[in-house]
N, C-alpha and C positions, 0 to 999 in steps of 0.2 A: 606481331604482324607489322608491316614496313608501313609508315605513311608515307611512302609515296605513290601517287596518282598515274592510273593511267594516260592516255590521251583522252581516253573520248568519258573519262572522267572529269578529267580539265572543262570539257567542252560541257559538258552541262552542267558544268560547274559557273562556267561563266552566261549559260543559258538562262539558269533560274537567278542568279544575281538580276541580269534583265529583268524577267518576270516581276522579280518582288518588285524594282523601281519603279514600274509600268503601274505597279498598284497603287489605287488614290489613296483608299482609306484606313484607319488602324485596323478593321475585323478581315477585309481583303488580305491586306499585308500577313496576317498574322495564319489566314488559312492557307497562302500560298508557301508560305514559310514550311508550317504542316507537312505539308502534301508534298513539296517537291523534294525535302530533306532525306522522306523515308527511302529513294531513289538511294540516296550515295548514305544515311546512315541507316542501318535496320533498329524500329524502337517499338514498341508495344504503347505508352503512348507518349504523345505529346502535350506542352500546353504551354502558351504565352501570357504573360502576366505586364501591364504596364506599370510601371514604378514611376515612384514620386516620393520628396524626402518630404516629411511631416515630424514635427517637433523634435528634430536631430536621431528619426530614422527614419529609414526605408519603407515604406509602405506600397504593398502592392494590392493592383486592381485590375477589374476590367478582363475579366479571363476565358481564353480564348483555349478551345481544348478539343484533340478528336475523339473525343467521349460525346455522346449525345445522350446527356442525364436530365431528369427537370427537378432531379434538387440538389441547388446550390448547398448544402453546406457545406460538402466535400471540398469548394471550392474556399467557402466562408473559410474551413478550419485550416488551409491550404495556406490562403493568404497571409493568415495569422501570424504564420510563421512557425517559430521554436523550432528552429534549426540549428545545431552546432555548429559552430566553427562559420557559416553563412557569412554573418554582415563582416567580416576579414576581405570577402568579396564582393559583398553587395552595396558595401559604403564605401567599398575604396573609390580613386577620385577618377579612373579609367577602368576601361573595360578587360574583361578576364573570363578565363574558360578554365572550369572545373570538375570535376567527378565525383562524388556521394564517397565514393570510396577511397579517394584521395584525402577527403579532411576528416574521416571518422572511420575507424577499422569497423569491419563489416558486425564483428559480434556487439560493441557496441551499440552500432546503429541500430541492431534488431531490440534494443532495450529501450529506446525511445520510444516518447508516446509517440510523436509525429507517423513514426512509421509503423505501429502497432495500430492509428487507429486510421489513420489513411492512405500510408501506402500495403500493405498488408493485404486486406479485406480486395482491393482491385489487382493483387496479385505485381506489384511493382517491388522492386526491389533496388536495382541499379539506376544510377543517373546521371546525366552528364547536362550539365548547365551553361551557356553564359550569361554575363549579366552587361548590357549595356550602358555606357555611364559615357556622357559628350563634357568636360570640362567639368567633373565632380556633380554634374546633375545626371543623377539617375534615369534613366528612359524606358526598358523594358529588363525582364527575364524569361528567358526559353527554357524549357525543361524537356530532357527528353529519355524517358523512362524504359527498365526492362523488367523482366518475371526476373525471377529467382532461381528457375532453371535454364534461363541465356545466359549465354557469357559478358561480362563487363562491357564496358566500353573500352575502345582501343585507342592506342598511341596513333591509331590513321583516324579514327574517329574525332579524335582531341584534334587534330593535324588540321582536318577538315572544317570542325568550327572555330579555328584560329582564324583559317582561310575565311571565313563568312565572317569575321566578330568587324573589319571595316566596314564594309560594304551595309551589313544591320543595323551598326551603332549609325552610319549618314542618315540610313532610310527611316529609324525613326526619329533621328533628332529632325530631319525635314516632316514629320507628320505631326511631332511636336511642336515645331520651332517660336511657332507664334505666343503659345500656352508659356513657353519657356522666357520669353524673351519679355515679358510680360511679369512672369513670377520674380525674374533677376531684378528687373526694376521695382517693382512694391516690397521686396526684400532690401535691395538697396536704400532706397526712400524709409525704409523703418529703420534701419541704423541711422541715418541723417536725421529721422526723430528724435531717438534713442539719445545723440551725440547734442543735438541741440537742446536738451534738456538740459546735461550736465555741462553745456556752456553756459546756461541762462539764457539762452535767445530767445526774443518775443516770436508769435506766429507769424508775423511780417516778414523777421529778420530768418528765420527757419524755412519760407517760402522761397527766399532771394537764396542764400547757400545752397538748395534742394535745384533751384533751376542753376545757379551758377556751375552746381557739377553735372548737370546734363548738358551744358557745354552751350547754355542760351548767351545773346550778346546782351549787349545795355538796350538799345532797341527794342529785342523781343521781350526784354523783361520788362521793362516799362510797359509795354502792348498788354502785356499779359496781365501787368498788375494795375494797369491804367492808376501809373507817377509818375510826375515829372521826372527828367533825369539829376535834379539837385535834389530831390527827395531821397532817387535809388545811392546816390553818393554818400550821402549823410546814413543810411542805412548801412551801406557798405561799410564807412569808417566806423561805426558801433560794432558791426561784425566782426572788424580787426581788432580794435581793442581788448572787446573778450574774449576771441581766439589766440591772441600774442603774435596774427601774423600780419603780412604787411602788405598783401597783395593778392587777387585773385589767383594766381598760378600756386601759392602755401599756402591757400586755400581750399585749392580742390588736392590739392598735395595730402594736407591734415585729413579731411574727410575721406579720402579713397585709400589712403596708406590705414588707419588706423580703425578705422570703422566699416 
């Protein structure tokens, strides 16, 4: 089948990008997403998952589905994961759209637990997924599922959520943004522990390096750490001696290039 679009496919194509931005919150966002997609893709069902990297993988959550079930485990055992060939795309450091049937030939697939014990029994078979990822931080996955006697997903189908993968990856890094912008910092600040160990830096001297690379002046660090400014000097010069550099700018140079 051709992916390309008619007109008044365009047109509510650019109708429901509206819609979704118009939505405040994650469960909003994630049912209009639902609902408006089944218009331009046909899926038996859907479900949104928000991701998050946890101890160098992906971990998903929070799942948003148009199934109206009251027991989670399907969802529990969903999350889980054990998916083939998956984190190739769900860890890479941008975003990407995919098909069940593109990273695992279909006889395989039916040999898997995953799909013997959860997509099976709900009669799913087919999938087409993307996975949202803003700067290597993970933010959401869409899944959008078929029986086993529809046909695959299409080259228009793929086409179409190429089209939607900017417009999804903005709208949930903006529902994210604050959660994220938040984790990059206490991530960042635990390398600057990490690094200020194997300098030997006292916890005075690890508080000054921590605000020096968040870009505070002498002023607010003093403010901050209520010292004199010949006090934050003398500390400064201990900093350099153990680090080998010579100046605030190889400073935040060593700790942001290296850690």
């Amino acid at each position: 089948m051709s992916s390309t679009l008619f007109d008044y496919e365009w047109q509510f194509l650019l109708q429901m990008i509206s819609r979704i931005n118009y939505s405040e919150t994650y469960v909003e966002t994630c049912n209009t997403i639902l609902q408006q997609m089944k218009t331009l893709i046909p899926f038996q069902t859907g479900i949104v998952f928000q991701a998050n990297r946890e101890n160098g993988d992906v971990a998903l959550m929070n799942p948003i589905t148009t199934e109206h079930v009251n027991d989670e485990q399907d969802h529990d055992f969903f999350i889980e994961g054990n998916y083939p060939h998956w984190n190739e795309f769900i860890m890479a450091p941008y975003s990407s759209v995919f098909r069940q049937s593109d990273i695992i030939p279909p006889a395989k697939w039916e040999r898997t637990r995953v799909y013997r014990e959860v997509w099976l029994p709900k009669d799913n078979y087919w999938g087409l997924f993307v996975s949202l990822v803003y700067k290597d931080c993970p933010l959401a996955v869409i899944g959008l599922l078929r029986g086993r006697r529809d046909d695959d997903f299409s080259a228009r189908d793929i086409y179409i959520m190429n089209t939607l993968k900017d417009p999804l990856e903005r709208k949930f890094y903006s529902l994210f943004e604050t959660k994220l912008r938040r984790s990059g910092n206490a991530l960042y600040n635990e390398r600057i522990l990490k690094a200020a160990t194997q300098y030997n830096l006292t916890k005075r001297e690890t508080e000054i390096v921590t605000l020096t690379c968040s870009g505070k002046s002498s002023e607010d660090m003093c403010r901050q750490l209520f010292i004199t400014h010949a006090t934050l000097s003398k500390h400064l010069s201990n900093i350099y001696a153990k680090t080998k550099v010579r100046n605030r700018t190889q400073l935040f140079g060593l700790f942001s290039k290296n850690y």
